[in-house]
Phi, psi and omega in degrees: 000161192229119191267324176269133179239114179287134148323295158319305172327292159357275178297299171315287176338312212259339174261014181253280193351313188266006175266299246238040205287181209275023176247353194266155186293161186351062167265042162265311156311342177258344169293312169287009169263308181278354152258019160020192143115031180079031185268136172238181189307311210297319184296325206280319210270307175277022152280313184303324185300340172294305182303290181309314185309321226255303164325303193291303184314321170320286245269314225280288195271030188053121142054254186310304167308328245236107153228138195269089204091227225239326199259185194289159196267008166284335182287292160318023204040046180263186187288161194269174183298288183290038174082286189330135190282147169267125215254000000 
């Protein structure tokens, strides 16, 4: 399995989900074809599980609390020092 995910990877990954909804016949295989670079099923179904994982952390603590990797949730469009979210 190939554990590093590229920004790019990334962003595909995240537009074959919304191509690909959790009714198309094998998609776990067409997700891991359009985001290529050697990602297999196995690789594509736990990155989702890190993404829901990651979401549910959002929905539970909010935003502001929530930080995504290594860099600051302001990068991601999180909140700003006085709260308010950055678009």
């Amino acid at each position: 399995m190939s554990s590093s995910w590229t920004t790019r990877q990334n962003k595909v990954f995240e537009e074959a989900l919304a191509m690909y909804d959790k009714d198309t016949p094998d998609r776990w295989q067409k997700v891991a074809q359009a985001v290529g670079g050697g990602k297999t099923v196995d690789d594509v179904k736990m990155q989702y599980k890190e993404l829901t994982k990651d979401v549910k952390e959002m929905d539970t603590a909010g935003l502001q609390n929530f930080q995504y990797g290594s860099s600051s949730n302001t990068s991601m469009g999180g909140s700003s020092s006085n709260g308010q979210l950055r678009g």
